[in-house]
C-alpha positions as a LaTeX table, in Angstrom:
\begin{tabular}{lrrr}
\hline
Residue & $x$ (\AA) & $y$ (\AA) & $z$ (\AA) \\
\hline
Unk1 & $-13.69$ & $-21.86$ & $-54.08$ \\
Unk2 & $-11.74$ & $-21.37$ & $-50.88$ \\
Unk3 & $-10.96$ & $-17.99$ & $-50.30$ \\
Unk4 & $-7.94$ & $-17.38$ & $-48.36$ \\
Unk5 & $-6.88$ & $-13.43$ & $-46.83$ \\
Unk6 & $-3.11$ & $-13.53$ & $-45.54$ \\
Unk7 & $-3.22$ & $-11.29$ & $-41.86$ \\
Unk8 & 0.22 & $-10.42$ & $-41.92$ \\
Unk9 & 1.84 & $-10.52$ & $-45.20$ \\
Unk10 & 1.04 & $-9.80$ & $-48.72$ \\
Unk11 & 0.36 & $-11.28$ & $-51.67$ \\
Unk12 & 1.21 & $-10.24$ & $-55.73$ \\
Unk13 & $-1.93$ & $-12.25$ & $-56.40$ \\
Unk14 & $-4.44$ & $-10.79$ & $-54.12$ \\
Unk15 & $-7.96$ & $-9.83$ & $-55.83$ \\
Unk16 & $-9.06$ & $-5.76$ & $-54.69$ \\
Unk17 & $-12.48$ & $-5.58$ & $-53.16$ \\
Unk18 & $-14.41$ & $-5.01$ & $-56.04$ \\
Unk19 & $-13.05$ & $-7.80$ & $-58.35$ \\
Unk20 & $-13.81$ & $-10.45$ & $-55.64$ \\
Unk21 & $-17.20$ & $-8.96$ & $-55.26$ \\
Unk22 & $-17.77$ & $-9.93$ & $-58.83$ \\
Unk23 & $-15.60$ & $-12.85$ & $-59.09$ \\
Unk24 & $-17.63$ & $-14.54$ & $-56.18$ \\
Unk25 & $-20.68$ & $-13.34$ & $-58.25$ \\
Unk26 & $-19.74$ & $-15.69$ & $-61.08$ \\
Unk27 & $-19.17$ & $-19.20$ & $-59.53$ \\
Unk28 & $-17.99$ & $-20.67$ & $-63.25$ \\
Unk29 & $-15.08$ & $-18.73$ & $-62.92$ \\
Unk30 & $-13.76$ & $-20.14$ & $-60.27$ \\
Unk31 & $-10.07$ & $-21.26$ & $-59.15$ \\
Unk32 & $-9.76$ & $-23.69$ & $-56.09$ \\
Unk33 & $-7.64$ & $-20.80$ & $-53.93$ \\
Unk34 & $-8.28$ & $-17.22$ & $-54.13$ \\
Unk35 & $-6.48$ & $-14.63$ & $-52.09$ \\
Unk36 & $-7.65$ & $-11.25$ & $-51.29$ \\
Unk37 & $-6.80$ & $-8.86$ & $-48.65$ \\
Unk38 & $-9.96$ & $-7.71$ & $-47.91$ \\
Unk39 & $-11.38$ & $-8.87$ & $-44.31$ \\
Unk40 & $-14.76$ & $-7.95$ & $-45.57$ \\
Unk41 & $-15.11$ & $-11.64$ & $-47.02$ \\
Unk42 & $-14.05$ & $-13.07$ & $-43.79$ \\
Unk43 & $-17.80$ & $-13.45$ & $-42.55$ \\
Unk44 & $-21.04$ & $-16.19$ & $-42.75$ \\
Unk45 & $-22.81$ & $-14.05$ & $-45.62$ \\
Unk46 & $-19.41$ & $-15.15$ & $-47.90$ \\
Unk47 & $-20.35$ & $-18.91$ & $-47.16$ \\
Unk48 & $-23.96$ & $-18.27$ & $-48.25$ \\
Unk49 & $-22.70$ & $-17.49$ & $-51.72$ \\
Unk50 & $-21.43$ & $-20.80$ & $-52.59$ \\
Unk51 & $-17.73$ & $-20.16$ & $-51.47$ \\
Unk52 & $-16.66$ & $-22.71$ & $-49.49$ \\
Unk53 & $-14.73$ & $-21.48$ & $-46.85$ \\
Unk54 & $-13.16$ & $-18.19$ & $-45.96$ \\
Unk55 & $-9.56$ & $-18.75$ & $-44.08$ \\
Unk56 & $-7.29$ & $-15.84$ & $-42.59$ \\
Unk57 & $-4.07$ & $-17.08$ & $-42.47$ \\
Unk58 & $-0.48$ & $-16.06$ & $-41.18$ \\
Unk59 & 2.77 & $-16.18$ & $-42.58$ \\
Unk60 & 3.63 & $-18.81$ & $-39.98$ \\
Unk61 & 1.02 & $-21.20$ & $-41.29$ \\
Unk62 & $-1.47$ & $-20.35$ & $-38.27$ \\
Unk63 & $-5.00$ & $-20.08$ & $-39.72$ \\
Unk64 & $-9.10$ & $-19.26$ & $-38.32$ \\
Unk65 & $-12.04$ & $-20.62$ & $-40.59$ \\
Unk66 & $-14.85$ & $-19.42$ & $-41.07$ \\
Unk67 & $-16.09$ & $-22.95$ & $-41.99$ \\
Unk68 & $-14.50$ & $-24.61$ & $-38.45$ \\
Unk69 & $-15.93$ & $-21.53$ & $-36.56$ \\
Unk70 & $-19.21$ & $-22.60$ & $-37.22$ \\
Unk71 & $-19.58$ & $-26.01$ & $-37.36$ \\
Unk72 & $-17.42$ & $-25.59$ & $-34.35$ \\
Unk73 & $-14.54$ & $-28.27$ & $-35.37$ \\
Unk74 & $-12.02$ & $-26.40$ & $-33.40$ \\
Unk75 & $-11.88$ & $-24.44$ & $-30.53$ \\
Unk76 & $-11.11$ & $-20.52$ & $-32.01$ \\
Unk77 & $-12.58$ & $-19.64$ & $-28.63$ \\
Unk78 & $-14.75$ & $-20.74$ & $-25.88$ \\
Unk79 & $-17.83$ & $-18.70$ & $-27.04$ \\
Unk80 & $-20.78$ & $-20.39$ & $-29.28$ \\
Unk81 & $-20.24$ & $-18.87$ & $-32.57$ \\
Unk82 & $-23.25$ & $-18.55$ & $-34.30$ \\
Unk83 & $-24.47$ & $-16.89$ & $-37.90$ \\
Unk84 & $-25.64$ & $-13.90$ & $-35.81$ \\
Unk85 & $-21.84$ & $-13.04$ & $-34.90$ \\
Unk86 & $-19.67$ & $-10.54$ & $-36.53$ \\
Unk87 & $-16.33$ & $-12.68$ & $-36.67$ \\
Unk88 & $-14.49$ & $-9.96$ & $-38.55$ \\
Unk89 & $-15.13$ & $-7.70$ & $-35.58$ \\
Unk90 & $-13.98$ & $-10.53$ & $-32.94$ \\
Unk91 & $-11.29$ & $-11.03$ & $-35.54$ \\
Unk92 & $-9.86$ & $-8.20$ & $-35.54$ \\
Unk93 & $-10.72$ & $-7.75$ & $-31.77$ \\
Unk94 & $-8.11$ & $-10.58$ & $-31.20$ \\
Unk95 & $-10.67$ & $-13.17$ & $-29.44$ \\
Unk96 & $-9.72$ & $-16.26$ & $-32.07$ \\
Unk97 & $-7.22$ & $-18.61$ & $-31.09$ \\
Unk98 & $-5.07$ & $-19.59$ & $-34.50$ \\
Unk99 & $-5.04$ & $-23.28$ & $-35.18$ \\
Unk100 & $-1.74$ & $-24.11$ & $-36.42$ \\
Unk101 & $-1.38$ & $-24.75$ & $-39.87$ \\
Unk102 & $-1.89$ & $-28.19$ & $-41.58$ \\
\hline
\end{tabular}
């Protein structure tokens, strides 16, 4: 499951807090996209738990992954992300660059 939180616009589809909690919980469940608005998800601990990638994503297509942040495919930013970081906080801090979209 990729799990996908739109930044800047919203979502009828988007699963509260609590119901990803479980949904992530039970992997034979899973769709190929889910959307949420929760930045809780958008950290390494999320990847642990079988999801495949967490992505924050903008209305204009611009997106950060948590996948790409650390296997460092892109360059979010010119610091060495490791598991030890708290990329929501640096998130929401504003010290990613967006990649455009695909």
């Amino acid at each position: 499951m990729i799990i996908i939180i739109p930044i800047d616009y919203t979502r009828m589809d988007c699963i509260s807090y609590e119901d990803m909690k479980f949904f992530i919980s039970t992997p034979e469940d899973w769709d190929k996209y889910s959307y949420t608005n929760v930045l809780d998800f958008f950290c390494f601990d999320t990847l642990d738990k079988g999801v495949e990638d967490v992505i924050v994503r903008r209305i204009s297509g611009q997106y950060i992954s948590t996948k790409e942040l650390l296997n460092h495919e892109w360059e979010y930013t010119k610091k060495d992300i490791r598991r030890a970081h708290n990329i929501r906080k640096l998130l929401v801090a504003g010290h990613f660059n967006w990649r455009d979209g695909k």
